[in-house]
PyMOL Python script that loads the backbone (N, CA, C, O; Angstrom):
from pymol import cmd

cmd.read_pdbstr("""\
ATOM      1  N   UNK A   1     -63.386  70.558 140.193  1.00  0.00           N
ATOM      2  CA  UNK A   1     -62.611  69.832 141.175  1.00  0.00           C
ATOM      3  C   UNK A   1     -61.705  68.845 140.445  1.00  0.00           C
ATOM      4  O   UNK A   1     -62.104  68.203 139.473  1.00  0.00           O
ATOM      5  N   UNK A   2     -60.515  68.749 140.926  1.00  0.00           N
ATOM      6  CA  UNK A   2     -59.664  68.004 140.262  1.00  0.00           C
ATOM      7  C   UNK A   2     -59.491  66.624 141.067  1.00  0.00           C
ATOM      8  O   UNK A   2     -59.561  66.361 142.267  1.00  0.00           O
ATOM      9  N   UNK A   3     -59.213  65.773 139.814  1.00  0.00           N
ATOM     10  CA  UNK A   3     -59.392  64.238 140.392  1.00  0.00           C
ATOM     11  C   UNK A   3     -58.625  63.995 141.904  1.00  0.00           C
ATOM     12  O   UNK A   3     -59.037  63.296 142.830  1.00  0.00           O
ATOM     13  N   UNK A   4     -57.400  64.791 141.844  1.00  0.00           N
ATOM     14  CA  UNK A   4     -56.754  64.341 142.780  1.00  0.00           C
ATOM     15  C   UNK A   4     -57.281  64.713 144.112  1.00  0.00           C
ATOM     16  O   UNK A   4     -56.953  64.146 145.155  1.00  0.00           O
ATOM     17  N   UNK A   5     -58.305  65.918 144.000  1.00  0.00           N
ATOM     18  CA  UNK A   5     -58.577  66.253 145.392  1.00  0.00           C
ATOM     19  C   UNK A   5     -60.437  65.224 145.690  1.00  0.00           C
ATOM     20  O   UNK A   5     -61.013  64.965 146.748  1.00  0.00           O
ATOM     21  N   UNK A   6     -60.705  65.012 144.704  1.00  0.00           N
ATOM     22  CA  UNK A   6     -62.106  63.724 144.454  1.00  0.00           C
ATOM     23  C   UNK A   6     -61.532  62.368 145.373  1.00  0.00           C
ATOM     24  O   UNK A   6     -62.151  61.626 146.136  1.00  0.00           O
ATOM     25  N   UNK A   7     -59.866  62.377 144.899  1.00  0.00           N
ATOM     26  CA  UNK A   7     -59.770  60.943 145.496  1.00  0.00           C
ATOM     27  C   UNK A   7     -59.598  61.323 146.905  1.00  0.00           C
ATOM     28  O   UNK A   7     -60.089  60.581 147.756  1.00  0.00           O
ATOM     29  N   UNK A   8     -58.945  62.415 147.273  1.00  0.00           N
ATOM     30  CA  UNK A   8     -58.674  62.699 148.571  1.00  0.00           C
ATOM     31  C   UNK A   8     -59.836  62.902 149.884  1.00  0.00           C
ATOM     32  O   UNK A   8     -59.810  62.375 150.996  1.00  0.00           O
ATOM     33  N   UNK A   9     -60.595  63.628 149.448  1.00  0.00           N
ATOM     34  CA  UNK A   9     -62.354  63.445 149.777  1.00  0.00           C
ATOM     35  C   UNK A   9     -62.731  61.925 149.790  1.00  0.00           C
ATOM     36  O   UNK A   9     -63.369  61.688 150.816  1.00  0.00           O
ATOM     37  N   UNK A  10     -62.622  61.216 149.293  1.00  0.00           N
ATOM     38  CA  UNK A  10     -63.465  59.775 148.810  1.00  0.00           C
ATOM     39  C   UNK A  10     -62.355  58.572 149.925  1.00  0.00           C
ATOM     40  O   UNK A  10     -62.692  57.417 150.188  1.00  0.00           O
ATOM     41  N   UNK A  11     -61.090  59.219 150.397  1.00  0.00           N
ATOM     42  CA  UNK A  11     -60.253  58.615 151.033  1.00  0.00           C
ATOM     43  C   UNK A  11     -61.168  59.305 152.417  1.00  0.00           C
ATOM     44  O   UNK A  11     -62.232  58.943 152.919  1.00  0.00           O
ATOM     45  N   UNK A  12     -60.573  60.029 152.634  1.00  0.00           N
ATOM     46  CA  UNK A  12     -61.544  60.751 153.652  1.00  0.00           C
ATOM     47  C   UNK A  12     -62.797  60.249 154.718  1.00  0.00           C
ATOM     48  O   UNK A  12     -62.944  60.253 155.940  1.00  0.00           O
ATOM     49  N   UNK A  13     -63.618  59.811 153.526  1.00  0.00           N
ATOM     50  CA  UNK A  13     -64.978  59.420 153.734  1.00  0.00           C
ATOM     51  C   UNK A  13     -64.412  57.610 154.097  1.00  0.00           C
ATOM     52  O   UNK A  13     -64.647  56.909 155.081  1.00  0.00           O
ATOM     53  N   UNK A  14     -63.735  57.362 153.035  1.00  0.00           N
ATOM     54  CA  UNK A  14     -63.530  55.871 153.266  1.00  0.00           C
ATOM     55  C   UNK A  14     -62.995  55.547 155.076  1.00  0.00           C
ATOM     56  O   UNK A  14     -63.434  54.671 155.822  1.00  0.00           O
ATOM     57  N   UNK A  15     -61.837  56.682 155.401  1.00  0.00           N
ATOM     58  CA  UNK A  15     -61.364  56.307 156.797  1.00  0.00           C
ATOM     59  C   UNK A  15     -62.104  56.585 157.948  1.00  0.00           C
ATOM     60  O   UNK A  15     -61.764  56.161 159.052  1.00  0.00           O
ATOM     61  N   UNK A  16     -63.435  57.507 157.691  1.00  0.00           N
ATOM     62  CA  UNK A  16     -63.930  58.422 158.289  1.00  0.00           C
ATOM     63  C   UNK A  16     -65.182  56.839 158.978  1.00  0.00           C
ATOM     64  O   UNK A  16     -65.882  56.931 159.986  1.00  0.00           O
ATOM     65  N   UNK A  17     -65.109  55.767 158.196  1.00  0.00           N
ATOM     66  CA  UNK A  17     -66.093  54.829 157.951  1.00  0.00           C
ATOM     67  C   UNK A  17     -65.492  53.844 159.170  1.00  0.00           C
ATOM     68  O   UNK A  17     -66.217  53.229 159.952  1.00  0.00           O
ATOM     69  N   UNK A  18     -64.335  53.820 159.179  1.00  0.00           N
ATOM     70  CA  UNK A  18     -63.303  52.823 160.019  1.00  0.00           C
ATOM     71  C   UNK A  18     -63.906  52.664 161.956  1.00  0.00           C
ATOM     72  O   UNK A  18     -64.408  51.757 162.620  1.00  0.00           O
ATOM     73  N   UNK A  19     -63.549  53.884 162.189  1.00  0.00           N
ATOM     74  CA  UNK A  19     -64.283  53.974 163.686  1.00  0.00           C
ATOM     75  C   UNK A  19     -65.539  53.357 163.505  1.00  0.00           C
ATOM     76  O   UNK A  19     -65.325  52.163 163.711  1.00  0.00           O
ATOM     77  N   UNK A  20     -66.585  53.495 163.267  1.00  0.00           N
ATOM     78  CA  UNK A  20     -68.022  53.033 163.625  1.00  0.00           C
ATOM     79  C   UNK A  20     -67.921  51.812 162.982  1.00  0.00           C
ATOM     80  O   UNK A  20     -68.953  51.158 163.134  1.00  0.00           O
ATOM     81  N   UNK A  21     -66.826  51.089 162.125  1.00  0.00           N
ATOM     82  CA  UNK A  21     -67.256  49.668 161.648  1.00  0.00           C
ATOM     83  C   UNK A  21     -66.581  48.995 163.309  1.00  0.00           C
ATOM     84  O   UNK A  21     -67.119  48.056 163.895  1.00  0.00           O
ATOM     85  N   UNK A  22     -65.287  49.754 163.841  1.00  0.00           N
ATOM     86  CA  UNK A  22     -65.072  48.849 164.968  1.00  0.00           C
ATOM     87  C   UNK A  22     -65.355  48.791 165.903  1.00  0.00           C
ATOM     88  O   UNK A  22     -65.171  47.914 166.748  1.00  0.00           O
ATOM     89  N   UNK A  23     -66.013  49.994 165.944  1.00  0.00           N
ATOM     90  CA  UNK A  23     -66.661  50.270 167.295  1.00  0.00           C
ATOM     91  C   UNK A  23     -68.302  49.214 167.359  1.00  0.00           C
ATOM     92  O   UNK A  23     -68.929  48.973 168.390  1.00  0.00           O
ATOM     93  N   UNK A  24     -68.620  48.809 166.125  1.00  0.00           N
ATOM     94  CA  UNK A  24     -69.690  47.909 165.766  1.00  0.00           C
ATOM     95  C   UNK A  24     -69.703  47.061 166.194  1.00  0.00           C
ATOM     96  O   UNK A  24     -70.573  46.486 166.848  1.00  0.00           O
ATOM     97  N   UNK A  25     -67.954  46.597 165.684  1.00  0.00           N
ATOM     98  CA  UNK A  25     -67.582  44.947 166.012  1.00  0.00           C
ATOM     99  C   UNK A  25     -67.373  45.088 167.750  1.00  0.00           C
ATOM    100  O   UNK A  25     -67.351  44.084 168.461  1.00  0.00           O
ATOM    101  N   UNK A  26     -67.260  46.153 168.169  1.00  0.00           N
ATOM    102  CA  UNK A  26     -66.546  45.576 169.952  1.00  0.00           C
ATOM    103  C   UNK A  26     -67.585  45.439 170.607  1.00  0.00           C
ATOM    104  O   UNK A  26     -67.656  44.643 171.543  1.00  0.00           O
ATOM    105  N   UNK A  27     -68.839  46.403 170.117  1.00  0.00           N
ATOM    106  CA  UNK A  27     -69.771  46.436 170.747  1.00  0.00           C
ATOM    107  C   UNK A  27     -70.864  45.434 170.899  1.00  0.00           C
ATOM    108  O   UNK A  27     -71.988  45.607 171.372  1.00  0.00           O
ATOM    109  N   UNK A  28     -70.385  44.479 170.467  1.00  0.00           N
ATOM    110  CA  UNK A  28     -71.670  43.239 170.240  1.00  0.00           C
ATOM    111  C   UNK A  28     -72.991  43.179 171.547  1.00  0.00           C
ATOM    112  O   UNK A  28     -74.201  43.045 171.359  1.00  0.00           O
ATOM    113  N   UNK A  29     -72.309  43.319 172.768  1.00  0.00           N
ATOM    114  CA  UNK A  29     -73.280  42.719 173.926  1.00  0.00           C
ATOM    115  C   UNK A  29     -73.935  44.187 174.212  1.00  0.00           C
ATOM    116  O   UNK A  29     -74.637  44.212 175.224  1.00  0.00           O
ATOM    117  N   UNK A  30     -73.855  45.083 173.688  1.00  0.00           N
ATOM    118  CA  UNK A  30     -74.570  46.598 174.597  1.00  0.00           C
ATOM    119  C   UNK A  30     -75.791  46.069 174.103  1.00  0.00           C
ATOM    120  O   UNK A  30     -76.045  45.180 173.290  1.00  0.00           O
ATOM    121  N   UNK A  31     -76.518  46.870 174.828  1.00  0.00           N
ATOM    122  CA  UNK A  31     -78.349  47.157 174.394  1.00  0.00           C
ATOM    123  C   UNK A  31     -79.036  46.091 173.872  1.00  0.00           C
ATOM    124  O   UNK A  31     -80.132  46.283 173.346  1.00  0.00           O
ATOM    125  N   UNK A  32     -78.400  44.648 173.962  1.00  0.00           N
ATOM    126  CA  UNK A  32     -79.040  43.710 172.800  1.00  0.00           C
ATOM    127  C   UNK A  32     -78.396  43.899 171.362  1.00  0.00           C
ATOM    128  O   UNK A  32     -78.775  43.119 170.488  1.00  0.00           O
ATOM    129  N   UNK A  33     -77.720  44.594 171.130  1.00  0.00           N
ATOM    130  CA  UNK A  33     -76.961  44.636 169.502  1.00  0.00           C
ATOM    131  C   UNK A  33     -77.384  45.479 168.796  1.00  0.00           C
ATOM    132  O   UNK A  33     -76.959  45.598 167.647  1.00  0.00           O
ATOM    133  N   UNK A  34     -78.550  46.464 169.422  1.00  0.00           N
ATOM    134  CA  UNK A  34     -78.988  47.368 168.877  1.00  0.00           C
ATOM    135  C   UNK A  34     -77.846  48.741 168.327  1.00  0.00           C
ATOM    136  O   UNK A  34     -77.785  49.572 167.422  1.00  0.00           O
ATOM    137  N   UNK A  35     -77.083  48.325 169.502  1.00  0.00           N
ATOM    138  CA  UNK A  35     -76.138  50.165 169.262  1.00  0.00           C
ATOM    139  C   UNK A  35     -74.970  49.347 168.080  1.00  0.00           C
ATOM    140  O   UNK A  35     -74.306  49.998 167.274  1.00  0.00           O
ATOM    141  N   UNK A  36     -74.930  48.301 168.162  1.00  0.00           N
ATOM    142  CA  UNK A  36     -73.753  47.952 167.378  1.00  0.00           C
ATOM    143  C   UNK A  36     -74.455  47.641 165.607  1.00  0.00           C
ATOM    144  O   UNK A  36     -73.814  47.650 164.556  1.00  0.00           O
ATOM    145  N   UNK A  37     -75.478  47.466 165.739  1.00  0.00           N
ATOM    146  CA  UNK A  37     -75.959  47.439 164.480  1.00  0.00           C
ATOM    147  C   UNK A  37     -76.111  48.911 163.887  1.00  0.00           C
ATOM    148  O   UNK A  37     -76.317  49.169 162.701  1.00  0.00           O
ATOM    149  N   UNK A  38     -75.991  49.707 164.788  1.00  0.00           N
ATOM    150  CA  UNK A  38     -76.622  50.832 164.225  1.00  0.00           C
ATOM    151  C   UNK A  38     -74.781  51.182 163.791  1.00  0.00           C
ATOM    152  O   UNK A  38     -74.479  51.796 162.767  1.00  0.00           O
ATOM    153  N   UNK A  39     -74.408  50.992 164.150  1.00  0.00           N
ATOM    154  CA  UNK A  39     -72.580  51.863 164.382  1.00  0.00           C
ATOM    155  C   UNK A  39     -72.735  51.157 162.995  1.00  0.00           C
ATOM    156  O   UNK A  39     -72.782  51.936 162.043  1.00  0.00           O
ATOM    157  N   UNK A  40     -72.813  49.967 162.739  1.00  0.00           N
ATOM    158  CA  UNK A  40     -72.425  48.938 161.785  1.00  0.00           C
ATOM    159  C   UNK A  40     -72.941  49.443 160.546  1.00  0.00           C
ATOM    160  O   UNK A  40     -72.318  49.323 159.491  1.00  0.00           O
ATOM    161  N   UNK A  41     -74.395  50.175 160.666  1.00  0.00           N
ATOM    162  CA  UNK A  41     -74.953  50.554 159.202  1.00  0.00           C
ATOM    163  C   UNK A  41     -74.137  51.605 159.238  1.00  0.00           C
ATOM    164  O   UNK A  41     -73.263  51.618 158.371  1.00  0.00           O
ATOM    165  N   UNK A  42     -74.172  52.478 159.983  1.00  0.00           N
ATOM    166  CA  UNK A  42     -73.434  54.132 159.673  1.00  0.00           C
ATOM    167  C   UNK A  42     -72.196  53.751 159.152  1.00  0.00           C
ATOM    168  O   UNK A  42     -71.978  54.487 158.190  1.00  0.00           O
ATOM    169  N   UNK A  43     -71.078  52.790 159.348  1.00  0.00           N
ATOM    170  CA  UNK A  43     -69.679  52.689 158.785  1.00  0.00           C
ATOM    171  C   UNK A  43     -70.115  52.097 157.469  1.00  0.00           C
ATOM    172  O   UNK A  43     -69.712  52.585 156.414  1.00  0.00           O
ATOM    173  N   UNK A  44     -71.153  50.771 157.510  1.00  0.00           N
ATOM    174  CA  UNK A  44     -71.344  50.511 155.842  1.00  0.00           C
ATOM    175  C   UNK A  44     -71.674  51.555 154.972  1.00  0.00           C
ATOM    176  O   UNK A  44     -71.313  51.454 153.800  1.00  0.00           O
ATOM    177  N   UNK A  45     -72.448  52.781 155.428  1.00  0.00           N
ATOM    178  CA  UNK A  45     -72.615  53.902 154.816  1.00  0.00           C
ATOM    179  C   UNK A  45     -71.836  54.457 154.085  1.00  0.00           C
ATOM    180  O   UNK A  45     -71.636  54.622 152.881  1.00  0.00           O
ATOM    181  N   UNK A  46     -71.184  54.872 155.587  1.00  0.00           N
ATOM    182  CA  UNK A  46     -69.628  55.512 155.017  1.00  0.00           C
ATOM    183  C   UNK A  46     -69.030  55.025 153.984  1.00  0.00           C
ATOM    184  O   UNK A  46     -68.953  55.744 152.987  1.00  0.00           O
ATOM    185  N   UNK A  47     -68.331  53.391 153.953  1.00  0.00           N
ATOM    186  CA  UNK A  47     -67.821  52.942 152.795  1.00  0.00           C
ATOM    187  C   UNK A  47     -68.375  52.673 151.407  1.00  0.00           C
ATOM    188  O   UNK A  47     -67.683  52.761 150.393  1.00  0.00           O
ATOM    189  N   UNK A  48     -69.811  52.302 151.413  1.00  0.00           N
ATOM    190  CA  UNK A  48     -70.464  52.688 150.169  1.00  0.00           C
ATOM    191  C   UNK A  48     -70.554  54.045 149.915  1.00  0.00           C
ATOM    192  O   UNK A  48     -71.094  54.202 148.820  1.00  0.00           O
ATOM    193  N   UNK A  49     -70.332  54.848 150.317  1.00  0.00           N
ATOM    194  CA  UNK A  49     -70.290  56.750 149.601  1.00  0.00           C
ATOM    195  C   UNK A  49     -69.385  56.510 149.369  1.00  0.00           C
ATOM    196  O   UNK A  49     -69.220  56.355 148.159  1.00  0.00           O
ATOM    197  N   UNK A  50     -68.141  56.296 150.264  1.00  0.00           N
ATOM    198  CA  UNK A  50     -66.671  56.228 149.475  1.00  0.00           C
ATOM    199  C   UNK A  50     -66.546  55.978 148.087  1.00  0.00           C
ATOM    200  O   UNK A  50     -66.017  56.725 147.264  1.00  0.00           O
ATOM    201  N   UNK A  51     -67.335  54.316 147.783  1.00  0.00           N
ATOM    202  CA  UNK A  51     -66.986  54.095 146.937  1.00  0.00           C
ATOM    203  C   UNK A  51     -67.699  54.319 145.692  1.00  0.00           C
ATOM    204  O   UNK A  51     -67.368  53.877 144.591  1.00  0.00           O
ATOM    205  N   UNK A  52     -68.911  55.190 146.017  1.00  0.00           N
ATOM    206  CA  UNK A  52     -69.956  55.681 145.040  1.00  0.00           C
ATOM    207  C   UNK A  52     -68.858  56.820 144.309  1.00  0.00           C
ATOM    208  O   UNK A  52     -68.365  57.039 143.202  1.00  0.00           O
ATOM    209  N   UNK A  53     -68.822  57.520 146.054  1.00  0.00           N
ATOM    210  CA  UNK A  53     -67.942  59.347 145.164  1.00  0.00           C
ATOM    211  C   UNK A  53     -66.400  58.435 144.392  1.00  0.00           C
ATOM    212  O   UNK A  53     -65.969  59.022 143.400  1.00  0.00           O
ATOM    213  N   UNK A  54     -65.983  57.730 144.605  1.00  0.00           N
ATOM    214  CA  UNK A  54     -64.294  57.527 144.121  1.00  0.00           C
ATOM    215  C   UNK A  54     -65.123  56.899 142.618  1.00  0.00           C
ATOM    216  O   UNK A  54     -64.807  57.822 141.868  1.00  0.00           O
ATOM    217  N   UNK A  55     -65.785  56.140 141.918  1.00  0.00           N
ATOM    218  CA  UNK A  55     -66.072  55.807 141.047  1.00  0.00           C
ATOM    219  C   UNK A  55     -67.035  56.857 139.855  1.00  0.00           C
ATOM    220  O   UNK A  55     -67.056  56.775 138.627  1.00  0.00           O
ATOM    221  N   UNK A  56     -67.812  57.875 140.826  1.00  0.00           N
ATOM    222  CA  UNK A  56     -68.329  59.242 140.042  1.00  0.00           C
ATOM    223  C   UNK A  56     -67.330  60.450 139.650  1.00  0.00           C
ATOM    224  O   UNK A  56     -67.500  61.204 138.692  1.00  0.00           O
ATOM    225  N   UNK A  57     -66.048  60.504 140.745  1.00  0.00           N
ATOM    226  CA  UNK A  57     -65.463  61.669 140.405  1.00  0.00           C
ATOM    227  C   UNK A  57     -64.071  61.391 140.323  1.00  0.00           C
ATOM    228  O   UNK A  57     -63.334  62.335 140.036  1.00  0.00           O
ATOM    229  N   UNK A  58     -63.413  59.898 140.589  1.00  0.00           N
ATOM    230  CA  UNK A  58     -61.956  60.188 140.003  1.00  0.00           C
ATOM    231  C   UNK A  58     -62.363  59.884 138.911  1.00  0.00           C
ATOM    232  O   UNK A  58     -63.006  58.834 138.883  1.00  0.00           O
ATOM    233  N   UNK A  59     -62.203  60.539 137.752  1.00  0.00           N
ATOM    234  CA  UNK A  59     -61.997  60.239 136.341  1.00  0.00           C
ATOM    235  C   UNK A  59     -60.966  61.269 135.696  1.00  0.00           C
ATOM    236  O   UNK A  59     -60.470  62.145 136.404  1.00  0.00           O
ATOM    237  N   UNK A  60     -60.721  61.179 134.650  1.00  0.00           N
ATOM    238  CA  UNK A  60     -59.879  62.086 133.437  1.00  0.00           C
ATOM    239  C   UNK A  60     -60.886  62.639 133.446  1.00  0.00           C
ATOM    240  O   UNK A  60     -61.993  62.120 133.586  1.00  0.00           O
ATOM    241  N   UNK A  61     -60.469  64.553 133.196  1.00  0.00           N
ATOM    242  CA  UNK A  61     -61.289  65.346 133.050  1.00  0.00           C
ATOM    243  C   UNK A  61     -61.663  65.554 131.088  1.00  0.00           C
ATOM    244  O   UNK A  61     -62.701  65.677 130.439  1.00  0.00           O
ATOM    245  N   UNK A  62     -60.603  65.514 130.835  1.00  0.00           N
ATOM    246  CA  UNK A  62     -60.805  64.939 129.178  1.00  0.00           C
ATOM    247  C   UNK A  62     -61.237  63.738 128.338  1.00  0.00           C
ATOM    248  O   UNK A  62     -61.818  63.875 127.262  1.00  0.00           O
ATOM    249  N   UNK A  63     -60.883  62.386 128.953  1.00  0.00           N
ATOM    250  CA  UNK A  63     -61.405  61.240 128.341  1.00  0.00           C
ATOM    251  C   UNK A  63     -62.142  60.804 129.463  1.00  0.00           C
ATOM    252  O   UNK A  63     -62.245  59.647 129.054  1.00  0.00           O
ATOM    253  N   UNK A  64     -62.748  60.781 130.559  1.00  0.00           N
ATOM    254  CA  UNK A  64     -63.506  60.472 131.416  1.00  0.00           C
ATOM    255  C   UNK A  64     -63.523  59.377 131.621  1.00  0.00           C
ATOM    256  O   UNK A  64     -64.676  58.945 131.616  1.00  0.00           O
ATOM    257  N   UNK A  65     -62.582  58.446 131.866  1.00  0.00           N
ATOM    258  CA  UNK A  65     -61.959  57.460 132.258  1.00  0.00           C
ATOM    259  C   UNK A  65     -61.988  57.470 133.731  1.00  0.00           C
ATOM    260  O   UNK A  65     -62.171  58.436 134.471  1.00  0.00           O
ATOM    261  N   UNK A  66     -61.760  56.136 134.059  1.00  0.00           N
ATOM    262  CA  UNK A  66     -61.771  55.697 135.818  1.00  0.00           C
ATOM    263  C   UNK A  66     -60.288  55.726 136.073  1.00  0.00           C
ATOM    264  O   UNK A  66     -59.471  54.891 135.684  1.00  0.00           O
ATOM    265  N   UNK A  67     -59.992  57.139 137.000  1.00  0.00           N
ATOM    266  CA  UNK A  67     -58.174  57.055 137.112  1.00  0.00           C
ATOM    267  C   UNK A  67     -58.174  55.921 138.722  1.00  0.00           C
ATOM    268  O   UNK A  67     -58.924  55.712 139.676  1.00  0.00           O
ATOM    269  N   UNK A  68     -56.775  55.428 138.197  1.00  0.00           N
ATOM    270  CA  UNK A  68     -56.671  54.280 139.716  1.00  0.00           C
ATOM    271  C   UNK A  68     -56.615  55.134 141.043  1.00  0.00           C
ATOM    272  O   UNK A  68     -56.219  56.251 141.376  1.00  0.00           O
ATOM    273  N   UNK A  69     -57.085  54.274 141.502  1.00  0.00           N
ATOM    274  CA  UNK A  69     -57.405  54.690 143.164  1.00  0.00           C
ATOM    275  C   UNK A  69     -56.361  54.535 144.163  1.00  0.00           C
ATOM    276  O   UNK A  69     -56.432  54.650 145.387  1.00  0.00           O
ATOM    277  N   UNK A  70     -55.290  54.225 143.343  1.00  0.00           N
ATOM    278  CA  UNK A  70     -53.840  53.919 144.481  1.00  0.00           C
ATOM    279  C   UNK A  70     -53.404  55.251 145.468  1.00  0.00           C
ATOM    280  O   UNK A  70     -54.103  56.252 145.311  1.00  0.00           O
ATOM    281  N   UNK A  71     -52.644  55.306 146.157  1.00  0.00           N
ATOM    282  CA  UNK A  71     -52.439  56.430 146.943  1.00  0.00           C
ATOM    283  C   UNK A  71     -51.139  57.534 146.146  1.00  0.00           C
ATOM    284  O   UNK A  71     -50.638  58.603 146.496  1.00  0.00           O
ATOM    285  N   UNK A  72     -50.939  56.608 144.907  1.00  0.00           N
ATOM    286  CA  UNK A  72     -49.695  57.821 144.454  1.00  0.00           C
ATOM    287  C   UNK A  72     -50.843  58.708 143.394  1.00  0.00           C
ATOM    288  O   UNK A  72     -52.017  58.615 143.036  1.00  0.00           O
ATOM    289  N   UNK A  73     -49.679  59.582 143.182  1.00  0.00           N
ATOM    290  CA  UNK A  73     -50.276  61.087 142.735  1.00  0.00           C
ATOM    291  C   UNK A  73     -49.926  60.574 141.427  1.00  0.00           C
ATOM    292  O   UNK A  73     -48.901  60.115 140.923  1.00  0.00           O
ATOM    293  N   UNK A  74     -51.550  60.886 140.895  1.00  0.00           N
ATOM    294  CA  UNK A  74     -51.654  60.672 139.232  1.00  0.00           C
ATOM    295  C   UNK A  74     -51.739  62.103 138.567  1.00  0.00           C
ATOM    296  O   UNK A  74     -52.862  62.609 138.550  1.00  0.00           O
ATOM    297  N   UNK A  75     -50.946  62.646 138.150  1.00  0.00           N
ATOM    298  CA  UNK A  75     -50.766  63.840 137.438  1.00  0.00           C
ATOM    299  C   UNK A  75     -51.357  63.701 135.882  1.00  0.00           C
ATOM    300  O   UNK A  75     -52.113  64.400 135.208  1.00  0.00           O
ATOM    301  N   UNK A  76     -50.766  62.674 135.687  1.00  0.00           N
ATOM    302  CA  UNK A  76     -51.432  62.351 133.530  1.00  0.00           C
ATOM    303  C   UNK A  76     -51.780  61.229 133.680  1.00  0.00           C
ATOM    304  O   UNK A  76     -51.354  60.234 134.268  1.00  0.00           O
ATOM    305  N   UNK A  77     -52.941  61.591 132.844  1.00  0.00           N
ATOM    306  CA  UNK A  77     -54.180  60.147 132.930  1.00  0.00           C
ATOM    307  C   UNK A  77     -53.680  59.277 131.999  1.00  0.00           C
ATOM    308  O   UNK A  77     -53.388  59.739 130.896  1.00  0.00           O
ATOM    309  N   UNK A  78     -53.467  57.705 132.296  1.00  0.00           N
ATOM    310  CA  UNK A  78     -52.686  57.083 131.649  1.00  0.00           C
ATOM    311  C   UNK A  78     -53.469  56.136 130.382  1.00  0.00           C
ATOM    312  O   UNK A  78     -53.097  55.140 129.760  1.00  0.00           O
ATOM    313  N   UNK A  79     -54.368  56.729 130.350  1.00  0.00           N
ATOM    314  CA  UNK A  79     -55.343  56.707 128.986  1.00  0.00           C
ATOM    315  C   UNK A  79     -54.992  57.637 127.899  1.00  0.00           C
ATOM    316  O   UNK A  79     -54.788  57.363 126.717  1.00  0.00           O
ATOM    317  N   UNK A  80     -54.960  58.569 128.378  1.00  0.00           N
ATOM    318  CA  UNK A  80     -55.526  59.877 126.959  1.00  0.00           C
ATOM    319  C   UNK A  80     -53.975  60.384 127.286  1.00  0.00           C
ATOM    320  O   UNK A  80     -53.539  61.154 126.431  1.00  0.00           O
ATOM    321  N   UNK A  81     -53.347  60.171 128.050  1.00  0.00           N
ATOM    322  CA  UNK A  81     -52.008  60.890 128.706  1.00  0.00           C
ATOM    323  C   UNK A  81     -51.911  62.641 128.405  1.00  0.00           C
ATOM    324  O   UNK A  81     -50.992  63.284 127.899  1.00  0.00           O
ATOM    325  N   UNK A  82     -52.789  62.941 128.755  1.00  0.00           N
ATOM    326  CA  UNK A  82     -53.103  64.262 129.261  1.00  0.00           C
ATOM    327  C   UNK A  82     -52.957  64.473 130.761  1.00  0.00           C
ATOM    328  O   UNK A  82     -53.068  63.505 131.513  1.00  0.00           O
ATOM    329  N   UNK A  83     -52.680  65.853 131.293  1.00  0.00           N
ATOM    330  CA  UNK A  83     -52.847  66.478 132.629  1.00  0.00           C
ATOM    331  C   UNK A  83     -54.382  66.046 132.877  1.00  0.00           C
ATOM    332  O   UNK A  83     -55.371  66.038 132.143  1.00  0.00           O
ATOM    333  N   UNK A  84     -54.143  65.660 134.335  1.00  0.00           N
ATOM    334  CA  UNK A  84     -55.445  65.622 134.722  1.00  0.00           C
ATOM    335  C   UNK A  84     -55.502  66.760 135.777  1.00  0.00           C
ATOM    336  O   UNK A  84     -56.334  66.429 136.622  1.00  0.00           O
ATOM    337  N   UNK A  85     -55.036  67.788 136.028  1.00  0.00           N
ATOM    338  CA  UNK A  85     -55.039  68.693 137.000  1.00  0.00           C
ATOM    339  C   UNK A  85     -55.774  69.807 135.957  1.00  0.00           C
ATOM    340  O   UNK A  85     -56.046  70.939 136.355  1.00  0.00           O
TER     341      UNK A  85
END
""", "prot")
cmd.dss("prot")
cmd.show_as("cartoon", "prot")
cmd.util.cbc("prot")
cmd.orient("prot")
């Protein structure tokens, strides 16, 4: 798998986290806070995998370096300046 599609997955997961953190926050008064705590762990979930998978698998596939996590397309790893595809 190539870094660029690691970060794209790991973006993924990161936005995928967004709904249940706000749906956490609106929900304060249901059930006693029960449903909103629960929304609340499932989105913290979400964003800790995000940021587990973006720190295990964007790297240089040659110098295994941490490539940046910005949204532009990193083609050569600006370490080893090799293709990272």
């Amino acid at each position: 798998m190539t870094p660029r599609i690691a970060r794209i997955i790991g973006y993924v997961i990161l936005f995928a986290s967004f709904p249940f953190m706000g749906a956490g926050m609106c929900l304060t008064d249901v059930a006693g806070g029960l449903l909103s705590m629960a929304l609340l762990i499932v989105g913290g979930g979400l964003l800790a995998a995000s940021a587990v998978w973006c720190l295990r698998k964007v790297r240089c596939p040659h110098c295994n370096a941490l490539l940046p996590l910005k949204l532009y397309d990193i083609r050569v790893c600006p370490y080893c300046k090799k293709s990272t595809e």
